[in-house]
Each structure stands twice: as structure tokens, then as C-alpha cells.
N, CA, C, O and CB atoms as a CASP TS submission, in Angstrom:
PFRMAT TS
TARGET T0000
AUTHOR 0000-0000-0000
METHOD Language model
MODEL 1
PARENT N/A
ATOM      1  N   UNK     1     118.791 182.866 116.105  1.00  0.00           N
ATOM      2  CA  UNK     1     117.743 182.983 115.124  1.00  0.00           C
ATOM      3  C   UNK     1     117.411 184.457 114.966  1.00  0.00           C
ATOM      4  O   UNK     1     117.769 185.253 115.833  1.00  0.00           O
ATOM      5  CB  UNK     1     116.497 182.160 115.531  1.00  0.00           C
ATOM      6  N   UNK     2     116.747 184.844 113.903  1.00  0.00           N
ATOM      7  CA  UNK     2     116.618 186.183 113.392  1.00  0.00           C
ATOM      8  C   UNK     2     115.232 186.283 112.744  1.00  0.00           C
ATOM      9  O   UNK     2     114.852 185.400 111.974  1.00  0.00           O
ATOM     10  CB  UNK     2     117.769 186.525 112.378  1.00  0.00           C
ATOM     11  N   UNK     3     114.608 187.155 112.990  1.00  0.00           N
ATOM     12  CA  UNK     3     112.844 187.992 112.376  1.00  0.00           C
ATOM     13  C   UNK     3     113.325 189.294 112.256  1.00  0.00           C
ATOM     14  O   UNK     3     114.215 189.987 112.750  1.00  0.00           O
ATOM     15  CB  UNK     3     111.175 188.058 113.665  1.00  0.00           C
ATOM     16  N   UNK     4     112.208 189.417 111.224  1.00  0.00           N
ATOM     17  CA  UNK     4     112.295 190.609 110.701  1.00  0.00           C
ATOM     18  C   UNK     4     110.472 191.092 109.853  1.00  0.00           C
ATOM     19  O   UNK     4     110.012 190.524 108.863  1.00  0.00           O
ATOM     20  CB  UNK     4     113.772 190.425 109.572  1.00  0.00           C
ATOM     21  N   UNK     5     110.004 191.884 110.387  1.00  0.00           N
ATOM     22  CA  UNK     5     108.894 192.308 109.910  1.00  0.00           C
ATOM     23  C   UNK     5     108.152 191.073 109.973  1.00  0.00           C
ATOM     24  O   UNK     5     108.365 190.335 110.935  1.00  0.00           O
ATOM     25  CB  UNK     5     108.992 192.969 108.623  1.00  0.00           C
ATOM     26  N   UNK     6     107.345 190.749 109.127  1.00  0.00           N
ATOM     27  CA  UNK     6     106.238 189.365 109.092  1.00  0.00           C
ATOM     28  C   UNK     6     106.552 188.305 109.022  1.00  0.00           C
ATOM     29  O   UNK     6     105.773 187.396 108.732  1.00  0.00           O
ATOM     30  CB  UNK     6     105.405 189.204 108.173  1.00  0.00           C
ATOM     31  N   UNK     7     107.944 188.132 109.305  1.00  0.00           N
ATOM     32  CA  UNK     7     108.632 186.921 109.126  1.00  0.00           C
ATOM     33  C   UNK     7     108.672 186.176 111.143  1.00  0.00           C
ATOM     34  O   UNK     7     109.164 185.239 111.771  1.00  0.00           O
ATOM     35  CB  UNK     7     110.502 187.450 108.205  1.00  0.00           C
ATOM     36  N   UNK     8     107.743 187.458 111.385  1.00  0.00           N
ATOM     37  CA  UNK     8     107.608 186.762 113.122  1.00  0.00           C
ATOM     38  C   UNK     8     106.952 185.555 112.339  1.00  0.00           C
ATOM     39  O   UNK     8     107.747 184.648 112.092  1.00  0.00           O
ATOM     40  CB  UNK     8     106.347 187.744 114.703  1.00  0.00           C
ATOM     41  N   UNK     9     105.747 185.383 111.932  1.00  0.00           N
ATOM     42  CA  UNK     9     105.037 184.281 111.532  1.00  0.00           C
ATOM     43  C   UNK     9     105.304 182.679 111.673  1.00  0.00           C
ATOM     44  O   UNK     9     104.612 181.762 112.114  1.00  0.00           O
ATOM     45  CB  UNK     9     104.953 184.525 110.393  1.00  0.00           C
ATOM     46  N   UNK    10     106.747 182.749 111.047  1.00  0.00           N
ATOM     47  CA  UNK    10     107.276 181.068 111.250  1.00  0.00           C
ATOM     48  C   UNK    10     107.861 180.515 112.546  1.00  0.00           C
ATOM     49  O   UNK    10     107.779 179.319 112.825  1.00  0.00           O
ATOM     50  CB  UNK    10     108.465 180.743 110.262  1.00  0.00           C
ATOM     51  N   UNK    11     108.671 181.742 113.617  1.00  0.00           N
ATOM     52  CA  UNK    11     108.905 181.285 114.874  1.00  0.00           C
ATOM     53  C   UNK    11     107.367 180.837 115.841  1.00  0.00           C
ATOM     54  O   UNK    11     107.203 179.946 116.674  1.00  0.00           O
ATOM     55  CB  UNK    11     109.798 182.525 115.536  1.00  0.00           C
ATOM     56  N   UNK    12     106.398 181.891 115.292  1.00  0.00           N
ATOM     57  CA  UNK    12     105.767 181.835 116.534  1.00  0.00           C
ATOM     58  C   UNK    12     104.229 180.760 115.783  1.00  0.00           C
ATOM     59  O   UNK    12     103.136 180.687 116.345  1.00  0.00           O
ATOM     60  CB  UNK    12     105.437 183.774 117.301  1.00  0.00           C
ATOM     61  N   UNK    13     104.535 180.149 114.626  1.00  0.00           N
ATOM     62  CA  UNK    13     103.715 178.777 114.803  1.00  0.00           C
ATOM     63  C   UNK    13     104.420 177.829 114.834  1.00  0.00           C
ATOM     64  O   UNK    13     104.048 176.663 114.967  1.00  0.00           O
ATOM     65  CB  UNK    13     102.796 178.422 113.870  1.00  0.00           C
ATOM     66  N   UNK    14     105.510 178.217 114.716  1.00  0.00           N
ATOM     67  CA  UNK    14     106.775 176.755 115.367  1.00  0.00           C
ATOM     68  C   UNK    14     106.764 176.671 116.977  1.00  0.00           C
ATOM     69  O   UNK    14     107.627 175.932 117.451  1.00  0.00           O
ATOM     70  CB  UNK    14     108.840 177.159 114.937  1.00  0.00           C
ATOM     71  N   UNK    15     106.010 177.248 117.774  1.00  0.00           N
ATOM     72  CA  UNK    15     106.345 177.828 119.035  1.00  0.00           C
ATOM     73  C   UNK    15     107.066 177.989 119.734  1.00  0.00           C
ATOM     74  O   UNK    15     107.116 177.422 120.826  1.00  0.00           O
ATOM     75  CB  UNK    15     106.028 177.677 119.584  1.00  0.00           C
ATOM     76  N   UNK    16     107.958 178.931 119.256  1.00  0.00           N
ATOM     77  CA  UNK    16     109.432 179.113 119.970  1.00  0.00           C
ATOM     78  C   UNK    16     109.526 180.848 120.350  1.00  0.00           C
ATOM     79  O   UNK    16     110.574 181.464 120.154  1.00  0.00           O
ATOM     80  CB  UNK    16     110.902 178.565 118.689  1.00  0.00           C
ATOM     81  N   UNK    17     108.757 181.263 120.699  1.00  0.00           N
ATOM     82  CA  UNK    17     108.341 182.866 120.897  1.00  0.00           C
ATOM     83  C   UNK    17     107.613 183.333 121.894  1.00  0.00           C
ATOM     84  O   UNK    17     107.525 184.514 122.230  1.00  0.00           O
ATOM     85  CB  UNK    17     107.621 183.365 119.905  1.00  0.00           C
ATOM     86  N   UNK    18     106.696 181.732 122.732  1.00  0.00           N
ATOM     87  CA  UNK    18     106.370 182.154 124.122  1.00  0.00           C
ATOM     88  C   UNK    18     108.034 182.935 125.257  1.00  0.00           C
ATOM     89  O   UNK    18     109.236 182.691 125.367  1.00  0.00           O
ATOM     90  CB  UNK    18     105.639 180.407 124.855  1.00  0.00           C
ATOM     91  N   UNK    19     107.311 183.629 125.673  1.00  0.00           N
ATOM     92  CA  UNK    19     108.323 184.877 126.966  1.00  0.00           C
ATOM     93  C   UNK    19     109.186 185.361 126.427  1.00  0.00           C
ATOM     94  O   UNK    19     110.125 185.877 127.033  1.00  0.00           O
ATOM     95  CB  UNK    19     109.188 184.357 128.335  1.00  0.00           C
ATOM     96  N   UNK    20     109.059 185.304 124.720  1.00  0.00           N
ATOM     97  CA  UNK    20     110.553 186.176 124.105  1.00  0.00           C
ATOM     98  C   UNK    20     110.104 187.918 123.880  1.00  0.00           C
ATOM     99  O   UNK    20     109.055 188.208 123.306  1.00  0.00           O
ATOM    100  CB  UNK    20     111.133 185.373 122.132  1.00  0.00           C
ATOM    101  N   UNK    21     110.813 188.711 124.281  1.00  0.00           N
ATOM    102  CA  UNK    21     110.774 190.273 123.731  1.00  0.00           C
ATOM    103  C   UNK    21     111.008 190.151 122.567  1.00  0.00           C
ATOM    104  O   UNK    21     112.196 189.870 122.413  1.00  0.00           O
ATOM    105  CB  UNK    21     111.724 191.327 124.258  1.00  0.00           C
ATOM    106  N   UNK    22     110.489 190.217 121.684  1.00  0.00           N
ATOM    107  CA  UNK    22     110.536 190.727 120.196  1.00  0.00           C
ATOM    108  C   UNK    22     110.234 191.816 119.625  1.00  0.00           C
ATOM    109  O   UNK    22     109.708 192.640 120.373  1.00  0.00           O
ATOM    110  CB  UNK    22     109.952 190.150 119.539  1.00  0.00           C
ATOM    111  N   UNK    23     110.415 192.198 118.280  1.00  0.00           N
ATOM    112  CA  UNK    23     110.496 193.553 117.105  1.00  0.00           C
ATOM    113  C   UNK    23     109.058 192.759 116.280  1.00  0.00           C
ATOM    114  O   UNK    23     108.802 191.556 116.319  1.00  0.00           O
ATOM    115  CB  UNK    23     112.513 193.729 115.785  1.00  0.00           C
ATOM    116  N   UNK    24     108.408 193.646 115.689  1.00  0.00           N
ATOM    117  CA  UNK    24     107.834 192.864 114.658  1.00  0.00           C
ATOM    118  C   UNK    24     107.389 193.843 114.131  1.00  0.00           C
ATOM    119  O   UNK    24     107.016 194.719 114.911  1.00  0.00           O
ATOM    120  CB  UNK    24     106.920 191.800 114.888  1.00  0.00           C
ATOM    121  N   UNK    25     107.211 194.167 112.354  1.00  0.00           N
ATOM    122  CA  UNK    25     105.891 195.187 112.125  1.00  0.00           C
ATOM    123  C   UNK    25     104.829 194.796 112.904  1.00  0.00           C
ATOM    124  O   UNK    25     104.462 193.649 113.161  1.00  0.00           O
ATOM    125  CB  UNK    25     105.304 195.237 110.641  1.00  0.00           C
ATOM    126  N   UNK    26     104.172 196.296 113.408  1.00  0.00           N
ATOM    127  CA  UNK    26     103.577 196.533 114.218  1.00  0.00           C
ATOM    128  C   UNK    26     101.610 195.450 113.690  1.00  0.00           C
ATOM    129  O   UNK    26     100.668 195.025 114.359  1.00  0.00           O
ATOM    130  CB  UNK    26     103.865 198.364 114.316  1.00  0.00           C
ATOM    131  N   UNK    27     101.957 195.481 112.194  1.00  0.00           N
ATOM    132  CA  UNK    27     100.669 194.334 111.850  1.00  0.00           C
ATOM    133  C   UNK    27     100.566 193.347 112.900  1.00  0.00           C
ATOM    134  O   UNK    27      99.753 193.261 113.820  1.00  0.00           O
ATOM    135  CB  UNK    27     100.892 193.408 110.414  1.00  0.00           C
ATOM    136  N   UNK    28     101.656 192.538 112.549  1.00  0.00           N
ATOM    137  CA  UNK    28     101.832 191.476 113.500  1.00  0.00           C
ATOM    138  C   UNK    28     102.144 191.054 114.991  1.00  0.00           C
ATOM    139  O   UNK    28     102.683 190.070 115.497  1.00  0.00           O
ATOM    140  CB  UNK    28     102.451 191.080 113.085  1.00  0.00           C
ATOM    141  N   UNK    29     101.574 192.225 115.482  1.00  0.00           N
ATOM    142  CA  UNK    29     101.810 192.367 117.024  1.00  0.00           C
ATOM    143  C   UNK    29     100.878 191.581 117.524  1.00  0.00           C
ATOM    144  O   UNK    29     101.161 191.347 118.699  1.00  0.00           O
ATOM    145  CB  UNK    29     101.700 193.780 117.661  1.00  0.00           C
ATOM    146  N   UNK    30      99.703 190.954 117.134  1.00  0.00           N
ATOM    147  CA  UNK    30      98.310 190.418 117.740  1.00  0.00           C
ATOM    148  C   UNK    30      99.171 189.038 117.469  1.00  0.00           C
ATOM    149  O   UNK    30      99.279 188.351 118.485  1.00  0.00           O
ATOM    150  CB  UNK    30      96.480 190.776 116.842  1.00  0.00           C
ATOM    151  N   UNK    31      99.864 188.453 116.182  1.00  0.00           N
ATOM    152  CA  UNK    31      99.974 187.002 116.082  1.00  0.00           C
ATOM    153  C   UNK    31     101.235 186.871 117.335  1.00  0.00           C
ATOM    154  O   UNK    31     100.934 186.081 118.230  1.00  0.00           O
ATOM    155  CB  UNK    31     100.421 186.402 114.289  1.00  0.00           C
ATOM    156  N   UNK    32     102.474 187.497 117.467  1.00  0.00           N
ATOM    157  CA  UNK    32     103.456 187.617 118.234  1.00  0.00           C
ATOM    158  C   UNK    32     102.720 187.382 119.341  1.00  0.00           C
ATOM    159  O   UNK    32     102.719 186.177 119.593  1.00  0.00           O
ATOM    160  CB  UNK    32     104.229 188.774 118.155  1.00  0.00           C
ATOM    161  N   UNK    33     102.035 188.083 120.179  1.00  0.00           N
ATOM    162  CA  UNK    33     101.286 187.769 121.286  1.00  0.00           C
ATOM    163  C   UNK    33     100.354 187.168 121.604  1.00  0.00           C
ATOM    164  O   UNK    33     100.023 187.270 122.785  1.00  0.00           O
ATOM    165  CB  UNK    33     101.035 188.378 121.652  1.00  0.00           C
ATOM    166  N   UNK    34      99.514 186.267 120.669  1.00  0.00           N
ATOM    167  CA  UNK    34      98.303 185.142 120.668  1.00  0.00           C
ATOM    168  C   UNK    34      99.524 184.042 121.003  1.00  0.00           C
ATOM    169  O   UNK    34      99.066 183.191 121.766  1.00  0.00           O
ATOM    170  CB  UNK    34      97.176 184.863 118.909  1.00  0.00           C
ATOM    171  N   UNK    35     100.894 183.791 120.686  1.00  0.00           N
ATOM    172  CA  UNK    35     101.651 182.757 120.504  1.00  0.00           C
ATOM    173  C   UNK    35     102.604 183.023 121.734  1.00  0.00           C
ATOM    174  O   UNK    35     103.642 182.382 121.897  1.00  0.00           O
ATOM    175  CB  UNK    35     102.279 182.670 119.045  1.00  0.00           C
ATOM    176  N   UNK    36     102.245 183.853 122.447  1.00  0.00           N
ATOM    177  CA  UNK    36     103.011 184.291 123.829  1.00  0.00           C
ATOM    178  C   UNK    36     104.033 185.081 123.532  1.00  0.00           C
ATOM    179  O   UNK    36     104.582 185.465 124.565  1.00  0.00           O
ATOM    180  CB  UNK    36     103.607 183.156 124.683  1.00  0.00           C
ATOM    181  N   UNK    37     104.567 185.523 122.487  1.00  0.00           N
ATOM    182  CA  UNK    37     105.378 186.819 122.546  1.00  0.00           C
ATOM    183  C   UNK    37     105.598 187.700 122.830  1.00  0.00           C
ATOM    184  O   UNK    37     104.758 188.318 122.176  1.00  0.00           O
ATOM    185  CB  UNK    37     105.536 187.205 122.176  1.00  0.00           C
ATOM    186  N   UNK    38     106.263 188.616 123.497  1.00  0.00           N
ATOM    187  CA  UNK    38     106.111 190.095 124.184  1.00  0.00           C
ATOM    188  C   UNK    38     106.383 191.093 122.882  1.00  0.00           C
ATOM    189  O   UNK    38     107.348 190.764 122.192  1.00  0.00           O
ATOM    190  CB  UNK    38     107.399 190.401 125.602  1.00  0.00           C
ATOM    191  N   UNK    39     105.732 192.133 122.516  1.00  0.00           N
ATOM    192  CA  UNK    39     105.970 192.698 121.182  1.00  0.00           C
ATOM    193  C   UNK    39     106.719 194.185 121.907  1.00  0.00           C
ATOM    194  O   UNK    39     106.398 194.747 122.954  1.00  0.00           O
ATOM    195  CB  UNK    39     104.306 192.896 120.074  1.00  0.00           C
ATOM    196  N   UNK    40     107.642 194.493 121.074  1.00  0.00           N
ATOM    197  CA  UNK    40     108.490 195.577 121.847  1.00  0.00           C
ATOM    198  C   UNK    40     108.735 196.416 120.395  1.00  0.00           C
ATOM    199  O   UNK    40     108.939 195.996 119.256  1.00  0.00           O
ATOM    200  CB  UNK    40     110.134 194.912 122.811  1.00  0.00           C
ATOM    201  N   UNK    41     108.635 197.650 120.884  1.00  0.00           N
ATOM    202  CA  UNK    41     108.478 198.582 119.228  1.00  0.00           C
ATOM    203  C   UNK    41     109.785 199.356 119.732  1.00  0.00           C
ATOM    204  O   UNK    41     109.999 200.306 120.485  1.00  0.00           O
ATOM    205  CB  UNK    41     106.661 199.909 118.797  1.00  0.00           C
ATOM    206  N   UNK    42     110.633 198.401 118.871  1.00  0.00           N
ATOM    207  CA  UNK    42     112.542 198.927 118.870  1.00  0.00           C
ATOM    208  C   UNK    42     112.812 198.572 117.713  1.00  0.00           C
ATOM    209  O   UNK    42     112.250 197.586 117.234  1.00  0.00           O
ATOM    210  CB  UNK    42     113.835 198.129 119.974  1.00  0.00           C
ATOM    211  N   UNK    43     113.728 199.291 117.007  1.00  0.00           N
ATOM    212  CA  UNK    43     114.633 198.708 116.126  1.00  0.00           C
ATOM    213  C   UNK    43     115.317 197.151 116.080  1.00  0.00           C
ATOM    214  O   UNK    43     115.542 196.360 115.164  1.00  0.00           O
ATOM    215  CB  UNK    43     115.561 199.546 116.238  1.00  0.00           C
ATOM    216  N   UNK    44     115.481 197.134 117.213  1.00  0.00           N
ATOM    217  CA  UNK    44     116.591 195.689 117.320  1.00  0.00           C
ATOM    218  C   UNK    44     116.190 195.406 118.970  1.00  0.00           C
ATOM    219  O   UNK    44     116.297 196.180 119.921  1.00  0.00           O
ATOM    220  CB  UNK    44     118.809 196.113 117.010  1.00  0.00           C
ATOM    221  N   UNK    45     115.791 194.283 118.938  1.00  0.00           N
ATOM    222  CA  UNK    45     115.608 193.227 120.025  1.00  0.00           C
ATOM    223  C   UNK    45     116.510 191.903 119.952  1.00  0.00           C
ATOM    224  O   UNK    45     116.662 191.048 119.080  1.00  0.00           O
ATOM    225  CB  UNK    45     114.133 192.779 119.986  1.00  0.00           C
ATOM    226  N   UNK    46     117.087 192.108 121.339  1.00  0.00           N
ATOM    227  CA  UNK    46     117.626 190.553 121.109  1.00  0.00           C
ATOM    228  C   UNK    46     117.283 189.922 122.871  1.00  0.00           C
ATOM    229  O   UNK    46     117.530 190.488 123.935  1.00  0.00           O
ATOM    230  CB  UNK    46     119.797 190.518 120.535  1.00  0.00           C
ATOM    231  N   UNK    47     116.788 188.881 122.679  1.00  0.00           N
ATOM    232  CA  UNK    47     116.494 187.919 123.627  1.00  0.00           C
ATOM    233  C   UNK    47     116.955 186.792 123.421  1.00  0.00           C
ATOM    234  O   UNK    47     116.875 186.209 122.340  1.00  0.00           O
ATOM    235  CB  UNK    47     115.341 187.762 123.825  1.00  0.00           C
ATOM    236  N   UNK    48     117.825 186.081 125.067  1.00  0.00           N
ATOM    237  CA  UNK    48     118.326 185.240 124.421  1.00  0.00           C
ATOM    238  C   UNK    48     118.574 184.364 123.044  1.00  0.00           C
ATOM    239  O   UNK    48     119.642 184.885 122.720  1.00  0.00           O
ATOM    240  CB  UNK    48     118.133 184.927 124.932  1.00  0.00           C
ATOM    241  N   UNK    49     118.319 183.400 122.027  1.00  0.00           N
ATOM    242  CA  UNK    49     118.551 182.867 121.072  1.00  0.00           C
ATOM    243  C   UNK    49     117.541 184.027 120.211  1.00  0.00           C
ATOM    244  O   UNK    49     117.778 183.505 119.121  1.00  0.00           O
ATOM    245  CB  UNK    49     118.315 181.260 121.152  1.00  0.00           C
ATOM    246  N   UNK    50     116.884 184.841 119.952  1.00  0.00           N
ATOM    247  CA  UNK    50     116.534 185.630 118.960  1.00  0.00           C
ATOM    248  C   UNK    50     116.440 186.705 118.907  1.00  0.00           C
ATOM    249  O   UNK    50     116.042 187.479 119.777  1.00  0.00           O
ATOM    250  CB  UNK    50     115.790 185.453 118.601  1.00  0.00           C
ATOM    251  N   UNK    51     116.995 187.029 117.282  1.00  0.00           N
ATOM    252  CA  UNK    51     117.778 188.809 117.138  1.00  0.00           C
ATOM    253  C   UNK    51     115.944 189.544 116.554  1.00  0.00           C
ATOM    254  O   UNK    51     115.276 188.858 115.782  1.00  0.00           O
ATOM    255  CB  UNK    51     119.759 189.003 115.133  1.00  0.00           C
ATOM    256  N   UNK    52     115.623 190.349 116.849  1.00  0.00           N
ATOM    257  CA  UNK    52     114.393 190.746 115.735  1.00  0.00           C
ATOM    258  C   UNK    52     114.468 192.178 115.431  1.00  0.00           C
ATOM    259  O   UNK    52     114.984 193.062 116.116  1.00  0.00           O
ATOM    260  CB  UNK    52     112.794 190.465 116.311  1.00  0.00           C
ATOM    261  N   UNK    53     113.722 192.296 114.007  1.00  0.00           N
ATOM    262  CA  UNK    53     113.581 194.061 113.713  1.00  0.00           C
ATOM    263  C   UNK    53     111.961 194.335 113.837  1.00  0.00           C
ATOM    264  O   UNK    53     111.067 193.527 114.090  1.00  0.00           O
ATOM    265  CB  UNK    53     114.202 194.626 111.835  1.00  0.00           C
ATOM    266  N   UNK    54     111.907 195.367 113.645  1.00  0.00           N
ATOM    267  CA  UNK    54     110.484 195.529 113.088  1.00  0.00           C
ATOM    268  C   UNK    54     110.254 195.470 111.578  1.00  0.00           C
ATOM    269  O   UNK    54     109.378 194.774 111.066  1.00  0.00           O
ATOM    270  CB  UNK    54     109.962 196.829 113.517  1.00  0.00           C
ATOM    271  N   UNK    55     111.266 196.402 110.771  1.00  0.00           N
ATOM    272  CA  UNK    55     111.263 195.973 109.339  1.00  0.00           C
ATOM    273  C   UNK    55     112.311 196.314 108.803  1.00  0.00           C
ATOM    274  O   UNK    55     113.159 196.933 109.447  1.00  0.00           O
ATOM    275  CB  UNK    55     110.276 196.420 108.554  1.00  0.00           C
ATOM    276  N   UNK    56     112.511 195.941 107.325  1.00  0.00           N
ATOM    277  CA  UNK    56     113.704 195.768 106.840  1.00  0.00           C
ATOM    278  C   UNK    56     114.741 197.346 107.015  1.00  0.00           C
ATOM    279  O   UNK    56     115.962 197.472 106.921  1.00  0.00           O
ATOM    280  CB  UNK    56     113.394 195.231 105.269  1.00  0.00           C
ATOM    281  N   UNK    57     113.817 198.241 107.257  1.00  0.00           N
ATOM    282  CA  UNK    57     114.542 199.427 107.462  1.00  0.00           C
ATOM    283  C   UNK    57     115.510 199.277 108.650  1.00  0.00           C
ATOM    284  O   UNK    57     116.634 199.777 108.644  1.00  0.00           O
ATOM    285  CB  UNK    57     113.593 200.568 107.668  1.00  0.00           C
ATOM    286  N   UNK    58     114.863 198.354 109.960  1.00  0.00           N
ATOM    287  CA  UNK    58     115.958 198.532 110.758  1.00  0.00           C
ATOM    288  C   UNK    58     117.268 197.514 110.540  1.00  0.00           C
ATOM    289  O   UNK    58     118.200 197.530 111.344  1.00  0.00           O
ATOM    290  CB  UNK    58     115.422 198.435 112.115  1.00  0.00           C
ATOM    291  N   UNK    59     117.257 196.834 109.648  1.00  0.00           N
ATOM    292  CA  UNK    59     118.912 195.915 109.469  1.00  0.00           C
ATOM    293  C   UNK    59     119.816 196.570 110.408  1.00  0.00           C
ATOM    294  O   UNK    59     120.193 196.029 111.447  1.00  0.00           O
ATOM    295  CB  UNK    59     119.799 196.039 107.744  1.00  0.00           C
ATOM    296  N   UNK    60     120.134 197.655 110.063  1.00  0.00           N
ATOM    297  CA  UNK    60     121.248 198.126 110.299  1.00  0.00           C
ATOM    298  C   UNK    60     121.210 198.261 111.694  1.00  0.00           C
ATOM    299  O   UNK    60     122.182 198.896 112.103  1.00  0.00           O
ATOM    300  CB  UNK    60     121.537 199.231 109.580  1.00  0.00           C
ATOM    301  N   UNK    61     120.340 197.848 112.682  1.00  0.00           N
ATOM    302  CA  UNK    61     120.273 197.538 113.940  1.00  0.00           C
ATOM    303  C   UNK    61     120.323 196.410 114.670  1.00  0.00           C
ATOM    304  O   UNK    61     120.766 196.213 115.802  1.00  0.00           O
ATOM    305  CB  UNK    61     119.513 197.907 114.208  1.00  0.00           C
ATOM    306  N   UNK    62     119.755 195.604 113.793  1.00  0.00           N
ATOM    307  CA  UNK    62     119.993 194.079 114.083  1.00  0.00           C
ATOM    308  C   UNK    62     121.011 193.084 113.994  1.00  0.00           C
ATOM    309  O   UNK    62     121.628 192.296 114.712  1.00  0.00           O
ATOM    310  CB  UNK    62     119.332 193.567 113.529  1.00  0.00           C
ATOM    311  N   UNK    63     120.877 193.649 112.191  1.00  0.00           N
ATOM    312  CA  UNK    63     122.197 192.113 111.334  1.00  0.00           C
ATOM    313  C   UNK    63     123.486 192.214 112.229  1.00  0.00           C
ATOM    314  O   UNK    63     123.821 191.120 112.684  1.00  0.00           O
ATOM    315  CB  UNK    63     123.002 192.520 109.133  1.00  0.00           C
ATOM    316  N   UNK    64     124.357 193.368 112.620  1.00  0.00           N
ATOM    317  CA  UNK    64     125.272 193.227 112.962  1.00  0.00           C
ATOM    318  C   UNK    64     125.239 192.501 114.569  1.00  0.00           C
ATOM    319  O   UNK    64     125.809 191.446 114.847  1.00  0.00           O
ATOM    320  CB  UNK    64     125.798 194.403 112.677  1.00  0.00           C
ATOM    321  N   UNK    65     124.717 193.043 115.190  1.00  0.00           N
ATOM    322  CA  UNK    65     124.954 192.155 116.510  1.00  0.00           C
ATOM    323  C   UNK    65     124.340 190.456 116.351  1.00  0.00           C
ATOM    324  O   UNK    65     124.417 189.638 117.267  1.00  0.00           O
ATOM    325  CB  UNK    65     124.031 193.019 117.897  1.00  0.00           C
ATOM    326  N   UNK    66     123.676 190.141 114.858  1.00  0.00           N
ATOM    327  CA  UNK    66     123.181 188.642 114.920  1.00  0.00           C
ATOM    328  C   UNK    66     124.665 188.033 114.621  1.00  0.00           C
ATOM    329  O   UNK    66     125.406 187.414 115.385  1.00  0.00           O
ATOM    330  CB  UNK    66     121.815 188.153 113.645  1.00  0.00           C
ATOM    331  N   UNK    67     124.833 188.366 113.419  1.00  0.00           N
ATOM    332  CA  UNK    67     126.159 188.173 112.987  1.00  0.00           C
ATOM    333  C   UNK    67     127.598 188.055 114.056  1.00  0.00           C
ATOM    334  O   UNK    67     128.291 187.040 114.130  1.00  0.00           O
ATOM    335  CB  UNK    67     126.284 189.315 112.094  1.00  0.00           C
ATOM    336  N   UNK    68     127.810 189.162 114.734  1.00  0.00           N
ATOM    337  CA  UNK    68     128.648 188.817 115.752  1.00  0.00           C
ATOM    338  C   UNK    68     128.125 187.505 116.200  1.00  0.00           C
ATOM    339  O   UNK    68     128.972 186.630 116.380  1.00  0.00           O
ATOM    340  CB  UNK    68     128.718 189.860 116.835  1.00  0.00           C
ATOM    341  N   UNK    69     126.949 187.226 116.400  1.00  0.00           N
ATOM    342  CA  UNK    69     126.662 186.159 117.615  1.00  0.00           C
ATOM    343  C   UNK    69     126.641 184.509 116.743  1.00  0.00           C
ATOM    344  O   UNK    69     126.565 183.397 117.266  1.00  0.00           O
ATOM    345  CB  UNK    69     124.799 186.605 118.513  1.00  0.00           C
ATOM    346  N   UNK    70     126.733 184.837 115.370  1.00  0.00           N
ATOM    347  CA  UNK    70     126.964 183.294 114.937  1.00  0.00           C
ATOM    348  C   UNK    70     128.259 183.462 114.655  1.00  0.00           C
ATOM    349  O   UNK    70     128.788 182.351 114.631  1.00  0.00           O
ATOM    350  CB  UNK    70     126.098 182.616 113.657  1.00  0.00           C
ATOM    351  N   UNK    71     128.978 184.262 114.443  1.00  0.00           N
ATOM    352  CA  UNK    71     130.727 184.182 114.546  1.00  0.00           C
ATOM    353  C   UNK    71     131.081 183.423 116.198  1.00  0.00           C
ATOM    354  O   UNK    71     131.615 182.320 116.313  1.00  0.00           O
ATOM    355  CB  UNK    71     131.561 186.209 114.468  1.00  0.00           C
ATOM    356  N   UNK    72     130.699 184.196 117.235  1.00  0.00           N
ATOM    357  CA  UNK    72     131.018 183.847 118.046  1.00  0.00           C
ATOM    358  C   UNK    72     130.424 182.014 119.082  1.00  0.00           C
ATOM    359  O   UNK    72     130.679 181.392 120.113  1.00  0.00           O
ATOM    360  CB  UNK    72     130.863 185.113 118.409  1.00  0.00           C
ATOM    361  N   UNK    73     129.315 181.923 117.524  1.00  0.00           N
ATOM    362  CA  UNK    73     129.162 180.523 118.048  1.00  0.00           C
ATOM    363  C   UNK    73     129.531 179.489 117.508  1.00  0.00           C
ATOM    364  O   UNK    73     129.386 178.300 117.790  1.00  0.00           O
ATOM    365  CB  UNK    73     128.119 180.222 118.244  1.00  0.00           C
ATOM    366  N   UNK    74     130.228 180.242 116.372  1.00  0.00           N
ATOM    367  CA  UNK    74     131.498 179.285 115.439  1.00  0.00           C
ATOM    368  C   UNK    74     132.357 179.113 116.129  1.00  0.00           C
ATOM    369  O   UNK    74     132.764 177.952 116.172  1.00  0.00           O
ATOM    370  CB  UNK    74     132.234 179.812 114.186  1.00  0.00           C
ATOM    371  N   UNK    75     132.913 179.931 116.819  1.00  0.00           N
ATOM    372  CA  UNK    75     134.634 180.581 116.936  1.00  0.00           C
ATOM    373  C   UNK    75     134.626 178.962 118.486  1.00  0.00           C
ATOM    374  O   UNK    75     135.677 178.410 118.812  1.00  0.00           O
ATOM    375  CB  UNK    75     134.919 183.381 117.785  1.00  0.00           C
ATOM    376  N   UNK    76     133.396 178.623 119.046  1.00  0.00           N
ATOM    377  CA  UNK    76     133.581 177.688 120.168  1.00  0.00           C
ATOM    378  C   UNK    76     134.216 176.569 120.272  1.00  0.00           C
ATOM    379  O   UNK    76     134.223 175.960 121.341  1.00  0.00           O
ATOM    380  CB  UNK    76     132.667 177.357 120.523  1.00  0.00           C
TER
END
């Protein structure tokens, strides 16, 4: 799975973001962590099952290693 800027929003009222290190614009650092998220100010976070940015500027830090990782969960 993949976030990017305010798009933390839908993992973490689905609750799937308690003990994860995540990226998020820095807005959304209070919702990331009311929902148990660890908020980490990087370009690209990946914790187990989720890739995150902070914002669309960092793609180019993220998409590619998400991408490897659904190729490689095709390729099984």
C-alpha cells in the first residue's frame, strides 16, 4: 500500500497505521499519530506493507521502490 501527503487520512481511519513509520505532510502528523502512527519527516518511508511520501514532490523517492514491490509480488 502507498500514501502520499493527506492521503494518510484513509489508512489511518481504516486502522491499519497503528506501529507503522510513516511520511505524511507535516499537516497531518496529529491525525497519523491520534490513529497510532509514527510520523517520520523523510522523503520515502517504507514499513513493512506501506510505501509513504510526505508530498507529491517526493515520488521520485517512493513510487519506484513501491513498484518494485508489487512486481515482485506478482512475479510469486
Amino acid at each position: 500500500m502507498a500514501s502520499v501527503c493527506h492521503g494518510i487520512e484513509i489508512p489511518a481511519r481504516a486502522g491499519i497505521v497503528k506501529g507503522l513509520r510513516m511520511a505524511t505532510v507535516a499537516k497531518c502528523k496529529f491525525d497519523l499519530e491520534v490513529c497510532g502512527g509514527i510520523y517520520v519527516n523523510e522523503p520515502c518511508v517504507i514499513d513493512r506493507h506501506m510505501f509513504s511520501g510526505r508530498t507529491y514532490h517526493d515520488s521520485g523517492h517512493f513510487v519506484g521502490p513501491w513498484i518494485k514491490a508489487i512486481e515482485a509480488s506478482l512475479a510469486r
